[in-house]
C-alpha positions in Angstrom: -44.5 -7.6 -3.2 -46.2 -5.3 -5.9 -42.9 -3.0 -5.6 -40.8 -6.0 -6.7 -43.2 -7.2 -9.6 -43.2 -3.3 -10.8 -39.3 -2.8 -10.0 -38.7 -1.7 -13.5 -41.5 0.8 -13.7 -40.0 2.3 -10.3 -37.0 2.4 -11.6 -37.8 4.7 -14.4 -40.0 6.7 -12.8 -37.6 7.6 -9.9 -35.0 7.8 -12.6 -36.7 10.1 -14.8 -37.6 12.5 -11.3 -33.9 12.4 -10.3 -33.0 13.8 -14.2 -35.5 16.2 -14.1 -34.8 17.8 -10.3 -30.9 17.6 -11.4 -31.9 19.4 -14.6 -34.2 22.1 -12.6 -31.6 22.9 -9.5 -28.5 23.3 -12.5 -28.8 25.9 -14.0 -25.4 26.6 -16.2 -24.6 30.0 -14.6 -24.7 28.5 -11.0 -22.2 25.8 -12.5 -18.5 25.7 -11.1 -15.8 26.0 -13.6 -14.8 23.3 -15.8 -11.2 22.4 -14.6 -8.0 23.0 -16.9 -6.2 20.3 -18.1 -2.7 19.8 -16.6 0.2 18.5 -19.1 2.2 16.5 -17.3 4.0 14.6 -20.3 7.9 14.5 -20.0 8.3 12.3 -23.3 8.5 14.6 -26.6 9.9 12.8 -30.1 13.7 13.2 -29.4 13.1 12.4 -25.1 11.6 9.0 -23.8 9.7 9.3 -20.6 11.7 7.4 -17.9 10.2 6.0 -14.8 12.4 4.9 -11.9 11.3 2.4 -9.1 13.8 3.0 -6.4 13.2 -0.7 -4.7 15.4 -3.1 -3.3 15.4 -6.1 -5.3 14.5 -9.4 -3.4 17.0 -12.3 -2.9 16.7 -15.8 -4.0 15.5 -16.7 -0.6 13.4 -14.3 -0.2 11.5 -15.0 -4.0 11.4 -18.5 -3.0 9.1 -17.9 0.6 7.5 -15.4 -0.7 6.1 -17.9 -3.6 5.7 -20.4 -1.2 3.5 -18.2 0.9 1.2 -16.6 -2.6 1.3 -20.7 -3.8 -0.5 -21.2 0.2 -2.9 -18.6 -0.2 -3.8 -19.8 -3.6 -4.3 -23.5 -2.5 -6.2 -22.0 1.0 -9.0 -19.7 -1.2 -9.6 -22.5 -3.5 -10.4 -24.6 -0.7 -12.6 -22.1 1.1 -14.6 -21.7 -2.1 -15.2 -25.4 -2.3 -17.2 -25.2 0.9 
């Protein structure tokens, strides 16, 4: 019980071990390489970026149960978190 009246206080002090052991091991020579950035822009002022979703659109039938089903599962978690 002492641990969990002092939490705070072992909090910091593991924190403040944790900084200082990272801070011993890494040293900046042993330190990988920073990694390059990597453009991958395609818009530039006279070209808009253009993003195509190859998907087959649904059908009305198939908007409608599909509805249906997210309007169930809706109604179902509000009832479970009821209980």
């Amino acid at each position: 019980m002492n641990v969990l009246k002092n939490f705070e206080a072992v909090f910091a002090v593991a924190l403040g071990v944790a900084v200082s052991a990272a801070n011993l091991v890494g040293s900046p020579e042993t330190a990988a390489p920073a990694a390059q950035a990597i453009s991958t822009s395609v818009a530039t002022p006279s070209k808009m970026a253009v993003v195509s979703v190859p998907a087959k659109r649904m059908t009305a039938l198939e908007k409608q149960r599909s509805l249906e089903d997210e309007r169930l599962l809706a109604k179902q978690e509000a009832t479970r978190n009821r209980i």
